[in-house]
C-alpha positions in Angstrom: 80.4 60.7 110.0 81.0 61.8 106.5 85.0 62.0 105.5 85.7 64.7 103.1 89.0 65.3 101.0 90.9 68.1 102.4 91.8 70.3 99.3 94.1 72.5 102.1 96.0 69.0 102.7 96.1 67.5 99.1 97.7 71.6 97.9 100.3 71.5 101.0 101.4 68.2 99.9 101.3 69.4 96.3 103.6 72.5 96.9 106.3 70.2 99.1 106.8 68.0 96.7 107.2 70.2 93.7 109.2 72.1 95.4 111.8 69.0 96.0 111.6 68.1 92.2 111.5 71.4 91.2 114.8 72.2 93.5 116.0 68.9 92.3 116.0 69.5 88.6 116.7 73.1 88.7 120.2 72.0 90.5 121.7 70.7 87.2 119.3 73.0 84.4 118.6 76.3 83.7 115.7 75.6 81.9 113.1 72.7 80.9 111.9 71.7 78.0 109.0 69.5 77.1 110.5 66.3 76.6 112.3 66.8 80.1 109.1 67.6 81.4 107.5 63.9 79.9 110.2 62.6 82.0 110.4 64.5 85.3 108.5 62.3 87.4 107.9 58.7 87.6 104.0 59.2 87.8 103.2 60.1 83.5 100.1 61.9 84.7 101.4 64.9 86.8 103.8 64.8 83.4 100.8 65.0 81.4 98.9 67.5 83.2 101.9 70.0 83.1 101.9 70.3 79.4 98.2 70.6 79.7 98.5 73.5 81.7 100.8 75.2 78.8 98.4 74.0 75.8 95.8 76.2 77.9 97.9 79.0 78.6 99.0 79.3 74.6 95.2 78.6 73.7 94.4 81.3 76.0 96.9 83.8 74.9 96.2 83.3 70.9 92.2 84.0 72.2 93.4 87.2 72.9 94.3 88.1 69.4 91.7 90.6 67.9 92.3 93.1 65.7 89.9 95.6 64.0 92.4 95.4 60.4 92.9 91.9 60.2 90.8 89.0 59.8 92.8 86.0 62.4 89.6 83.4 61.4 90.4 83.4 58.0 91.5 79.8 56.9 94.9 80.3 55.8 95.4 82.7 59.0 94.4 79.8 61.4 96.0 77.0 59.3 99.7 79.3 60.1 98.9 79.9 64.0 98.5 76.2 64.2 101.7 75.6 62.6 102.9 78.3 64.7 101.8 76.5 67.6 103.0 73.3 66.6 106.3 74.6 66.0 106.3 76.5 69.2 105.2 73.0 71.2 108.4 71.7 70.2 110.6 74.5 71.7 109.5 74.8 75.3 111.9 76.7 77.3 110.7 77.5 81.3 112.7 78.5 84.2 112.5 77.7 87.8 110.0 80.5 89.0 107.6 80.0 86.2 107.8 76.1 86.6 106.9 75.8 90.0 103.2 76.7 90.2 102.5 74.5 87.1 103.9 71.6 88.4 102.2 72.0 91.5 99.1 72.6 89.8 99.5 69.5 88.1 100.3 67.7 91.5 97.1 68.8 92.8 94.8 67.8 89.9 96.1 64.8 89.6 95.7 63.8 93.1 92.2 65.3 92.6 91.5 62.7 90.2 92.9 59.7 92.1 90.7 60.1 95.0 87.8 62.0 93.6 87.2 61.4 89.7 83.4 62.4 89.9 84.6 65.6 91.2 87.2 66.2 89.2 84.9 65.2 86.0 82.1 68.0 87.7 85.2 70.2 87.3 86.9 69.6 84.2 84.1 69.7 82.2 82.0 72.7 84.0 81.1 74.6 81.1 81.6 78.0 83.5 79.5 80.5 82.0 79.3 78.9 78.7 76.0 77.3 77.0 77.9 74.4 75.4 81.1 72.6 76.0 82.6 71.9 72.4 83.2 68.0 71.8 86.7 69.0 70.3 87.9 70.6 73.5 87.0 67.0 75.2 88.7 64.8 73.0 91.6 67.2 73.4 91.1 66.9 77.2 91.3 63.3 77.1 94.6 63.5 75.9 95.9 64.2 78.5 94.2 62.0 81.3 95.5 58.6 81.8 94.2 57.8 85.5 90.7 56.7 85.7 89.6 58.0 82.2 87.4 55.1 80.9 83.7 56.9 81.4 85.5 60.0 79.8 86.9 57.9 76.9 82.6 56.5 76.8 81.5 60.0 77.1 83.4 60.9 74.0 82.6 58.0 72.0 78.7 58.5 72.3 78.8 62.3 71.5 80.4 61.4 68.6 78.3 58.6 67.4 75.6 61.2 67.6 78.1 63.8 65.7 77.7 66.2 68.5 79.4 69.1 67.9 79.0 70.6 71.5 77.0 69.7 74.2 75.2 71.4 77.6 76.5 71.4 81.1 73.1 69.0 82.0 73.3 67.0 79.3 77.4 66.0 80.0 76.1 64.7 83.8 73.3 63.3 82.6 74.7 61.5 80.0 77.8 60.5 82.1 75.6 59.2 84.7 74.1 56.6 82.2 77.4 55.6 81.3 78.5 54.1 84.2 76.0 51.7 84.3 77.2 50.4 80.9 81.1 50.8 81.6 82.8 47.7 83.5 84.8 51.0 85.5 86.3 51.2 89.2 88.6 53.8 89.9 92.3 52.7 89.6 94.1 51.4 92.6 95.8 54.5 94.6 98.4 52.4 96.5 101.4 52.4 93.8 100.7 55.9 93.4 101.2 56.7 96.8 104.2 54.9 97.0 105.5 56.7 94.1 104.7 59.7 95.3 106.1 59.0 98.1 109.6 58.4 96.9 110.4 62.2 96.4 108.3 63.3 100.3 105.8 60.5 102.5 102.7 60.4 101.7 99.6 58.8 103.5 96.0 58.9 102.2 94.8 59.5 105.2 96.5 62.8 105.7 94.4 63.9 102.3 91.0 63.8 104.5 89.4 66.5 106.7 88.8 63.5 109.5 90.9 60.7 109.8 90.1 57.8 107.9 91.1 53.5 108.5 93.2 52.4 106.8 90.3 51.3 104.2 89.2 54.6 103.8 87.6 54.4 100.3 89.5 56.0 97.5 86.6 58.5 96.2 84.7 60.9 98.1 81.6 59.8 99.5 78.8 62.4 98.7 75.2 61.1 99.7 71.7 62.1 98.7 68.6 62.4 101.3 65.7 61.2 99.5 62.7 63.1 100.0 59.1 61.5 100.7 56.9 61.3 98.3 53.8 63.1 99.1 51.1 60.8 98.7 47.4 61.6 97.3 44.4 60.5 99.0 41.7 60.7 95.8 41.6 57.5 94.2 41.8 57.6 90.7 45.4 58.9 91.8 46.3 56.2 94.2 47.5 53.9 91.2 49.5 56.4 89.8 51.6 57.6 92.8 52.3 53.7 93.6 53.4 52.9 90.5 55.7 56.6 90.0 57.0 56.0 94.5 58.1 52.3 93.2 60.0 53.9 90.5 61.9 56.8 92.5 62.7 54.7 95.0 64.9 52.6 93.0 68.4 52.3 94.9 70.0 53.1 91.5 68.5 56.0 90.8 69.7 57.4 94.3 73.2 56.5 93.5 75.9 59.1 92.8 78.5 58.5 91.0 81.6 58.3 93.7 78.8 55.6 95.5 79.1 53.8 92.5 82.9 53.6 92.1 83.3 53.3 95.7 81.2 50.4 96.4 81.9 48.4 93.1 85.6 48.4 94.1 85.3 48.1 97.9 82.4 45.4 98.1 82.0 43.8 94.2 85.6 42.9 93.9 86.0 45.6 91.5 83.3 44.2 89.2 80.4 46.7 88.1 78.6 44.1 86.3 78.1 42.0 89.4 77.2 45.1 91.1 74.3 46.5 88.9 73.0 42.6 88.9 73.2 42.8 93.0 71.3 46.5 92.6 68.7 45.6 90.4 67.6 42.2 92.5 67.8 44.2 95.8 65.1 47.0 93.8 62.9 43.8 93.0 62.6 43.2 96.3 59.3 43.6 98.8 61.7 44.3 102.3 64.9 44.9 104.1 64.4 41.6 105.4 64.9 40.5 102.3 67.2 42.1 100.8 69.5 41.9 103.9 69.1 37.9 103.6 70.0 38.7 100.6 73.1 40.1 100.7 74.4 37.5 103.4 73.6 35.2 101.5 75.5 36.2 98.3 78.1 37.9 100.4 79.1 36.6 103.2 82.5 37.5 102.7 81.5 41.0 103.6 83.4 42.9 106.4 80.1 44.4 108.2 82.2 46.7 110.2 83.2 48.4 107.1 82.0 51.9 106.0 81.4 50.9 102.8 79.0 48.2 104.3 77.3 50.6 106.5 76.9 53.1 104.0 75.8 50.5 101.5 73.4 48.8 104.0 71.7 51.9 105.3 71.3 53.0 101.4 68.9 49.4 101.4 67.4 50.0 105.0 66.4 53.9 103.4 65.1 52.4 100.4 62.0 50.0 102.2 61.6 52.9 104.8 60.7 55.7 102.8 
């Protein structure tokens, strides 16, 4: 049975426990300002993502200067708004009833990207409706992300090796895709998280899932893809060709998403992707499930086989010789 993150759950929790730190702080101030707000909580990245959420709401707002007498993308023009801007960064001023949604917000994404970073990648950098996202607005984004950033940090890195400017919606998944297999990533333990958050209101992961997970209910969401037979010509001067292109697409890390990846590289490969693409790669050698279960109780007999990571794992292999 498939587990999915309850957004429903992870906003409820979000809005209870801003509401205690926003009550909380509000008590003894009128207002915030931004270095109060680098300080309000004890987790830096619900911290980071509510200045975030103002950087987008000014960038937003000075996107809405047009005028039909004066030129605002003139050089001089944009060198003052930044300085305006940067001036204006420094005196943050918010009260109670403006503050509240923006820390919640920022409760919400970051929880988002504890337990589901492919997700919140898929979101973050959705171009949505545009034909490009712009290489500057990532390295700004990145900022501003502290929990499981490293394929972000990757992602950057190689766009501007190639002195990428901007880059389509595709190309970002595809190219984030490869990465992991070259990044040495798992996603970032959740438990001292929880307990943090859970110093202000309680807090169990479990609670954050449309069905009720164990207790080793796997820190990302689990999405899986069906493969699809191949559809196998009979005239022979095809035969060789369909062999040879079946082997390829049936590769088990080719069928991988991203979440699988993270998930089982922390919950089975001791948090090591380099052993785990070295287990992946020898299973895809293989000529059976026989095999490749021997395999794996062989090399792993540490292995908890009642584990849904195991069974999700092991019917991945069992798919992979029976298609």
């Amino acid at each position: 049975m498939d587990e999915k993150i309850s957004l429903q759950a992870i906003e409820n929790y979000s809005e209870a426990y801003a509401g205690i730190v926003v009550s909380e702080f509000y008590s003894k101030n009128q207002k915030i300002n931004g270095q109060q707000i680098l300080a309000l909580t004890e987790i830096k990245q619900v911290n980071l993502f509510v200045i975030r959420e103002l950087m987008n709401q000014w960038q937003a707002e000075t996107q809405k200067i047009k005028s039909p007498y004066f030129d605002y993308d003139a050089e001089e023009v944009a060198a003052s708004l930044k300085a305006f801007h940067n001036t204006l960064s420094n005196h943050i001023s918010i009260g109670k009833a403006d503050f509240i949604p923006l820390l919640r917000k920022a409760v919400y994404q970051t929880l988002f990207l504890l337990l589901s970073p492919y997700d919140f990648y898929s979101e973050t950098l959705d171009t949505q409706g545009k034909s490009a996202l712009q290489v500057s607005d990532l390295k700004n984004l990145i900022k501003y992300i502290k929990i499981n950033k490293a394929p972000l940090e990757k992602l950057l890195a190689k766009l501007e090796e190639r002195k990428a400017i901007s880059i389509s919606g595709n190309e970002i998944f595809s190219l984030l895709d490869s990465i992991l297999e070259e990044v040495n990533f798992a996603p970032e333990e959740i438990d001292e998280y929880m307990a943090k958050f859970s110093l202000v209101f309680p807090l169990s992961v479990e609670r954050l899932y449309e069905n009720k997970a164990p207790a080793n209910k796997p820190i990302v969401e689990v999405k899986k893809r069906v493969s699809k037979p191949e559809v196998v010509q009979t005239a022979l001067p095809l035969v060789k060709e369909v062999i040879e292109t079946t082997a390829k697409n049936n590769r088990i890390k080719d069928k991988l998403s991203i979440n699988q990846k993270f998930m089982f590289t922390k919950m089975l490969f001791h948090g090591d992707f380099e052993i785990f693409t070295q287990a992946i790669d020898r299973i895809d050698m293989l000529d059976n499930f026989t095999q490749a279960k021997s395999y794996l109780e062989r090399t792993y007999p540490e292995w908890d086989t009642e584990s849904e990571e195991y069974a999700e794992f092991i019917n991945l292999v069992e798919r992979k010789f029976s298609s």
